[in-house]
C-alpha positions in Angstrom: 124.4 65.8 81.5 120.6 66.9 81.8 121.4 68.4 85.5 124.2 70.5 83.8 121.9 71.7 81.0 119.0 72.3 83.3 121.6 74.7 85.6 122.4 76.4 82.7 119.2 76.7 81.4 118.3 78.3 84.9 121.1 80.3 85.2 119.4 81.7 81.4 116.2 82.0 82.8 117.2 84.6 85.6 119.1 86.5 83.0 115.6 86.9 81.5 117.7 85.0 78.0 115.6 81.8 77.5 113.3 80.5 74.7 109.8 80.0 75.2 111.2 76.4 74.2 113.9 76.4 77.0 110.8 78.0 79.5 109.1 74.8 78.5 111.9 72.1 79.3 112.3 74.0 82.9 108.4 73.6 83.4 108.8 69.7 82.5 112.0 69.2 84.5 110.6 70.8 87.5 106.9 69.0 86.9 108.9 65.9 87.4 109.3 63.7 91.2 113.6 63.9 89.7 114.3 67.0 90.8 117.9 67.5 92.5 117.9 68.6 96.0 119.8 71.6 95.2 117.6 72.9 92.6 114.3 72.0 94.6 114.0 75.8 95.5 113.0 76.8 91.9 110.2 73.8 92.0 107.8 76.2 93.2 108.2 78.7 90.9 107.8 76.8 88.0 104.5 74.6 89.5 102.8 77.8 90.3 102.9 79.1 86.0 101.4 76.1 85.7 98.7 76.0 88.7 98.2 79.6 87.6 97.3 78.8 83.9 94.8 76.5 85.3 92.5 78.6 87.7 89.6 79.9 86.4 87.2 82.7 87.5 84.1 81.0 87.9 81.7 83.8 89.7 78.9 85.4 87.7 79.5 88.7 86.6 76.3 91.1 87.1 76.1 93.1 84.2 73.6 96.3 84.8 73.7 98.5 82.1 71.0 100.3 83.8 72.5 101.1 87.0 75.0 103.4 85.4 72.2 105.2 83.1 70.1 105.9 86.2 73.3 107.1 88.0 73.7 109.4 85.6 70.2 110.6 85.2 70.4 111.5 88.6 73.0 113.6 88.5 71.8 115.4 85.5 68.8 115.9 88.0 70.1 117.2 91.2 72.0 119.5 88.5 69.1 120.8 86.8 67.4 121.4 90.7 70.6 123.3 91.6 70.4 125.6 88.7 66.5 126.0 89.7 67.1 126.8 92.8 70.2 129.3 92.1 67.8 130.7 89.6 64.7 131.3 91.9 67.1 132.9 94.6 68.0 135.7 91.6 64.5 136.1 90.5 63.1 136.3 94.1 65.5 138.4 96.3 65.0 139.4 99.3 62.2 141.9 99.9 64.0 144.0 102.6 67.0 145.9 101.1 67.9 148.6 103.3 70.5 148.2 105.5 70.5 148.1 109.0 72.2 150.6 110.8 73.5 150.2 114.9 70.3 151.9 116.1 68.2 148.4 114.4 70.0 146.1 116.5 69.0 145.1 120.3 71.5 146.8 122.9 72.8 143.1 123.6 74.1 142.8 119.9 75.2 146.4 120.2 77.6 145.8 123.1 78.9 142.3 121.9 79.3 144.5 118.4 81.8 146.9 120.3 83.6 144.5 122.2 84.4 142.9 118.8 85.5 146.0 117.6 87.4 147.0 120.7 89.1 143.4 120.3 90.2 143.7 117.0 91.8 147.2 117.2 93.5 146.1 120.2 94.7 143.0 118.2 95.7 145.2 115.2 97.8 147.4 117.2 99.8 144.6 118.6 99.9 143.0 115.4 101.8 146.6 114.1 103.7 146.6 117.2 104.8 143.1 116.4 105.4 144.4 112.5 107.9 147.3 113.9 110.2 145.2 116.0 110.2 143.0 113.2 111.8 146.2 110.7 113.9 146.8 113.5 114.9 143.2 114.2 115.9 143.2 110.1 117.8 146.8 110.2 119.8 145.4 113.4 120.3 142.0 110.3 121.6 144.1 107.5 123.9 146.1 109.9 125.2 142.9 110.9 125.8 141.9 107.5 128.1 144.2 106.6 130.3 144.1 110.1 130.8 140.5 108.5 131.5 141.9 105.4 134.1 144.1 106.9 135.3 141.5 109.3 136.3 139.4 106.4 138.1 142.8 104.7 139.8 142.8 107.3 140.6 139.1 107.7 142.1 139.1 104.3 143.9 142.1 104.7 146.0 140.5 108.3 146.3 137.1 105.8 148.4 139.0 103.0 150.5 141.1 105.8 151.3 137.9 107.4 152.3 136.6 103.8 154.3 139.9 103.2 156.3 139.7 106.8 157.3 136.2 106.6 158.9 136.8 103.4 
């Protein structure tokens, strides 16, 4: 009689419908050495609640209320040095304002200046090559399109004569 109650009281416990008190008589049953072989797989379940209620942290906890303060004050003051230093750049710009021109630049910078430029118009024109076969790539699309379009006209058109000749 106690071996059918306790299977019912487990079949309970899966469906998450027992009493705290019915919880209890499974952790006694299963605490015990006369536990049926065919219910010894829920044995572990039930010692580990009550290994688990038993453990105890038992390392020291540092508590440093100061480390987070200084933390903090040190971020306030690398802030405060950034804004210093953002500050000091505006008041004290730089004393040479006028721009240079090609001539102020060695012949060496000059030439590697109009190579760049020499690369990137040759790179812009095939980019707006590249842009044109596109359009033309999207014009031979839409003309596509609307063959389909007609194609399927069509189609349905040859569907309802076939309909009208076979009657």
């Amino acid at each position: 009689m106690v071996l059918n109650n306790i299977e019912k009281l487990i079949e309970k416990y899966n469906n998450a419908e027992t009493t705290l008190k019915e919880e209890a008589q499974l952790k006694d049953y299963f605490a015990s050495d006369e536990v049926s072989p065919h219910l010894e797989q829920y044995k572990p379940l039930f010692q580990y609640f009550s290994q688990a209620k038993q453990e105890q942290y038992t390392k020291e906890l540092p508590l440093q209320s100061d480390g987070l303060w200084t933390k903090r004050r040190r971020y306030q003051w690398i802030s405060v040095a950034a804004i210093a230093v953002i500050m000091l750049g505006f008041l004290f710009p730089t004393f040479n304002n006028q721009p240079k021109t090609l001539a102020d630049y060695t012949t060496e910078e000059q030439q590697m200046y109009l190579e760049a430029k020499e690369a990137l118009a040759m790179l812009s024109h095939n980019f707006n090559d590249g842009a044109s076969s596109l359009n033309a790539l999207s014009l031979a699309s839409e003309n596509f399109n609307i063959g389909l379009e007609k194609a399927n006209h069509v189609k349905e058109l040859s569907k309802t004569t076939n309909k009208l000749l076979k009657n």
